[in-house]
C-alpha positions, -999 to +999 in steps of 0.1 A: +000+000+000+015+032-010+002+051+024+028+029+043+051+021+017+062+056+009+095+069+023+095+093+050+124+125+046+145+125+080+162+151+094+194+145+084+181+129+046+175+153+017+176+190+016+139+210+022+124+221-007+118+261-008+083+273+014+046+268-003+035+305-016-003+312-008-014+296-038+000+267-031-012+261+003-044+266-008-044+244-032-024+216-015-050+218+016-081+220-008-066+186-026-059+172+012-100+179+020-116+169-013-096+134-010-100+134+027-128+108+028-136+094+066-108+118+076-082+145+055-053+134+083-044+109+069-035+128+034-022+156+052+006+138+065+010+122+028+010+157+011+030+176+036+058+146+044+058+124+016+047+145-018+062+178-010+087+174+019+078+206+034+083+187+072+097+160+083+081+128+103+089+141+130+082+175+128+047+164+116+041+145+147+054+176+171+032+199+149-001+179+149+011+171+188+007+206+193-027+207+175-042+180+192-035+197+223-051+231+211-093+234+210-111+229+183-106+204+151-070+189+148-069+190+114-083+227+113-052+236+134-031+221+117-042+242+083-036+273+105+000+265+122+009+249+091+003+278+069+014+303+094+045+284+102+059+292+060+037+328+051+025+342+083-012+354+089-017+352+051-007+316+049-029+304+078-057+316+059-048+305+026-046+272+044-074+275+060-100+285+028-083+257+013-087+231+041-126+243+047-140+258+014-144+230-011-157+205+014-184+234+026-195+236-008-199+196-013-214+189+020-241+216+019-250+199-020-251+167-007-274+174+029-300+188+000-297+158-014-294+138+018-325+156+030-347+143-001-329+106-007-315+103+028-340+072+034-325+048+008-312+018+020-285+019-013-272+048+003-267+039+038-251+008+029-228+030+009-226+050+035-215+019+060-189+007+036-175+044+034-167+044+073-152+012+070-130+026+044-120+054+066-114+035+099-086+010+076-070+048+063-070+061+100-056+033+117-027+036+088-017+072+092-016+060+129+011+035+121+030+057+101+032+084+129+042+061+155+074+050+135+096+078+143+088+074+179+094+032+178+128+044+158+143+060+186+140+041+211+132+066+235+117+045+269+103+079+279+085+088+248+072+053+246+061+051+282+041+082+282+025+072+249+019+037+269+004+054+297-018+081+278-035+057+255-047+036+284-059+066+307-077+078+273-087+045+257-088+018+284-099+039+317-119+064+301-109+088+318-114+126+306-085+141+284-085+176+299-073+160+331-052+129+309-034+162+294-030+181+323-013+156+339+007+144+308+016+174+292+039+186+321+057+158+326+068+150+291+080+185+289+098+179+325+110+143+312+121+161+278+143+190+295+161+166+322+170+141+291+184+175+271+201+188+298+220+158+310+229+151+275+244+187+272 
């Protein structure tokens, strides 16, 4: 499958190309959401790691880190820190009409149509085969991410991601309080690891 197959750029691999202009981010997000079916994550990471090499794997995963910690949608903040990150306040937006406006114009064609054909039982087994779809992409983009972490080996990293993922998705518990408690202690963990190295 090319989603796992495809090479990730390291940091210390080839050269980064030159930063997106605002057309170009607008266009590269609008082609992440209009393919994003069941999810545009997963071709975010494709498009901004594997096609265009604008980040790393790693620098993905810190980035989207950092969105997942933010409110509101992931992939929304993504859009914005990406595009600010390479053209400031004009490039978050660029990224952001890109990200939002092609899917806005779809979805409110298709509830129209949804509201008249919505009964169908074609269409909700469509409909059904369509999620499956999108659960097999997301648990692929998940793999993907986790690689640089298994790479390095780090007991740290590996522990907290242990830990997190069975407060969140074996206890249940709340991921305000998951994150408050996380959060501080992988930064702690991350500057006594970089200082004793120094």
């Amino acid at each position: 499958m090319a989603l796992i197959d495809a090479p990730d750029r390291e940091a210390g691999g080839a050269a980064a190309p030159a930063a997106p202009g605002l057309g170009e981010l607008f266009v590269a997000f609008a082609k992440m959401s209009l393919a994003g079916f069941g999810g545009v994550l997963v071709w975010a990471r494709r498009a901004i790691v594997e096609r265009h090499r604008w980040m790393t794997a790693e620098e993905f995963n810190e980035t989207f880190a950092l969105c997942h910690f933010l409110p509101g949608p992931n992939i929304v903040n993504l859009s914005v820190v990406f595009g600010s990150r390479f053209r400031g306040i004009p490039g978050a937006i660029a990224a952001f009409a890109g990200l939002l406006g092609p899917p806005l114009l779809i979805v409110t064609l298709l509830a129209v149509l949804y509201a008249h054909y919505g009964e169908l039982d074609t269409l909700r087994r469509i409909l059904a085969g369509v999620s499956y779809a999108a659960i097999g992409l997301l648990f692929a983009v998940v793999f993907k991410m986790l690689m640089p972490l298994l790479r390095k080996r780090d007991p740290v990293a590996i522990g907290l991601l242990a830990a997190v993922f069975v407060a969140v998705g074996v206890l249940r518990l709340p991921m305000p309080y998951v994150l408050a408690v996380a959060v501080p202690l992988s930064i702690a963990a991350t500057y006594l690891l970089r200082r004793r190295t120094a």
